[in-house]
Each structure stands twice: as C-alpha cells, then as structure tokens.
C-alpha positions in Angstrom: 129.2 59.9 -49.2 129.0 57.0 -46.3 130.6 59.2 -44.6 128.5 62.0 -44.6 125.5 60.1 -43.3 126.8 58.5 -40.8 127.8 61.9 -39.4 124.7 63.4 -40.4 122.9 60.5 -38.0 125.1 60.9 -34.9 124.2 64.8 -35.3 120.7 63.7 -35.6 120.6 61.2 -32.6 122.7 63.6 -30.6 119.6 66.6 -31.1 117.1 64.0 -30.4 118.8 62.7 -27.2 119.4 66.7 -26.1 115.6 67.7 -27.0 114.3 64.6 -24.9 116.4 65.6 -22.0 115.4 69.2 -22.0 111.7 67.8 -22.2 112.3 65.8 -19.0 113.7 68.1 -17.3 111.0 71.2 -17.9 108.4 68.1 -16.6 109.9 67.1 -14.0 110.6 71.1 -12.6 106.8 71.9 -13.4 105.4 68.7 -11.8 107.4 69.2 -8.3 106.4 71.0 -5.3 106.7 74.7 -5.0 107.9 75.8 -1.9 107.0 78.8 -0.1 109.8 80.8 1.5 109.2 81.8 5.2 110.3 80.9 8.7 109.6 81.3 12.3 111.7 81.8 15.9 111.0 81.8 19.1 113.2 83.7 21.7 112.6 82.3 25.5 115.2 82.7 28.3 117.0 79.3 29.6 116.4 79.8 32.9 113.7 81.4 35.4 113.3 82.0 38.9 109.8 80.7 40.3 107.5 83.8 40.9 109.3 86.4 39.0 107.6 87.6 35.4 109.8 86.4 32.0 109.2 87.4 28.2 108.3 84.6 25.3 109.1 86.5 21.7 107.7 84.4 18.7 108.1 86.2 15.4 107.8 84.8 11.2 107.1 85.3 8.0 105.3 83.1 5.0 104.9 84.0 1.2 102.0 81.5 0.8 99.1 83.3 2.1 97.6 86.3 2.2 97.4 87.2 5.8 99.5 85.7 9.0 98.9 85.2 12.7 101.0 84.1 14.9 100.5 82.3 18.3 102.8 80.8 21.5 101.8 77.7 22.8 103.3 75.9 26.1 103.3 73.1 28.4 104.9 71.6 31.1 106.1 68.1 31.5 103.9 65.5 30.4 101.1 67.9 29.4 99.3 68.8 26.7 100.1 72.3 24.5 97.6 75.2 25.8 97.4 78.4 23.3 99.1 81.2 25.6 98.8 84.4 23.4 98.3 84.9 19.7 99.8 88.3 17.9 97.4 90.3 15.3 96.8 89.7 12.0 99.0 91.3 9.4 99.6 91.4 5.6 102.1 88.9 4.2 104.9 91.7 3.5 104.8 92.8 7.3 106.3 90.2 9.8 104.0 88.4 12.1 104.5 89.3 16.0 104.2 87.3 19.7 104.9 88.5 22.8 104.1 86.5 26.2 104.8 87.6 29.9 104.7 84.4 31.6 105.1 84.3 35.4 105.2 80.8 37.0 104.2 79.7 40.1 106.3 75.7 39.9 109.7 74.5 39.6 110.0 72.4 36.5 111.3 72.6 32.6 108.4 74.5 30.4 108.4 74.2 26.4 106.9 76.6 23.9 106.8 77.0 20.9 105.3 79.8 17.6 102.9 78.7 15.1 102.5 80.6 11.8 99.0 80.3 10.7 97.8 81.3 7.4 94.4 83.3 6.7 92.8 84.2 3.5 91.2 87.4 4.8 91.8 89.5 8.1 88.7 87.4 9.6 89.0 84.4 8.4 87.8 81.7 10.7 89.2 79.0 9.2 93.3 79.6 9.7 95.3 77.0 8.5 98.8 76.1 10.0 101.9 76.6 8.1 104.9 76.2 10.0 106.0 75.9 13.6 109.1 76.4 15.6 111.9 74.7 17.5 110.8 74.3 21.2 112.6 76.7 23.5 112.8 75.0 26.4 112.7 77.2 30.3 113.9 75.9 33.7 112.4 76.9 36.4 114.5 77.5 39.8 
C-alpha cells in the first residue's frame, strides 16, 4: 500500500509540473509581439555616368495595414534625405511599386533607399512608416 502512494504522488506531481509548464508557455506565446510578415528592396545600378538618365526600382509588401505606399528617398554625401518619387496606393494583397529616373548633374556616391508606409484608407493623411530598405548606394563617374 506505501507503495501505491508514493507512485500515485510522483504521477500526481509529474501532471502538476506538465500542466504548469503548458500554462507558461500559452502566456508567454500570447503576451509576445506579433510580427507582421512583409519586406521591401530596392534595385539601383552601382555605377552612373554624370549626365546620362538611370532607373531607381523600390518595390514591398506588409500584412499589417490595410493599404501601402511606397516612396524612394536619396541624398548625397553629407546631406539630408529628400523624398524623390512615391508609387500609388494599393491594397495589402497587391505589391507596392517605385520607380525613379534620376539623371545627375555631379560626380559623387548617392544613397537611396524605399520606405513602406502604411494607410488605413486610400486617403489617409496620416501614413505611418513600417519598414525601410537597405541603402543602394550609386557612383557617379
């Protein structure tokens, strides 16, 4: 009969100790950060000739809002960013859209970059951002 119990409570203990962990666990999972999936790229050529015209491709996609707009910013060296073009809004299952002719007029490296912006409605005037890209860096000959 000792027996028994004693097996009895290390079954016992052995459910309690399971049940707690599962508890933890569901907790911890529901109290973290959800993340939205999404990315963005930008597609720039490494090098340009002074005075000829070149393309600047930013594309991406988020799952946490409603609409997207995408936009390509640049500067030059010790500069601040400037907005260069911004693509139309679209619906969160199409994929958001940049495209920049750029012709420069100075030797020197240029960086850009795409930022995703988030919208609630097709006009909203309150975007918020949600990601950015790499730079892609240009040098200009």
């Amino acid at each position: 009969m000792t027996r028994t119990k004693k097996t009895g409570m290390k079954a016992r203990g052995g459910r309690v100790a399971v049940i707690g962990a599962l508890g933890l666990a569901s907790v911890t999972l529901a109290a973290g950060p959800a993340f939205a999936k999404g990315g963005v790229e930008i597609t720039a050529p490494h090098t340009a000739r002074v005075g000829k015209t070149f393309t600047v491709v930013g594309h991406g996609d988020d799952d946490a809002a409603s609409y997207l707009r995408i936009c390509l910013e640049g500067r030059s060296a010790g500069t601040s960013w400037h907005r260069v073009t911004c693509g139309a809004v679209v619906d969160t299952g199409a994929e958001a859209r940049a495209t920049a002719h750029i012709k420069t007029a100075h030797r020197g490296v240029l960086q850009y970059r795409a930022v995703l912006y988030g919208l609630t409605g097709p006009h909203d005037r309150h975007p918020v951002r949600e990601r950015a890209s790499d730079l892609a860096r240009v040098n200009v000959r």
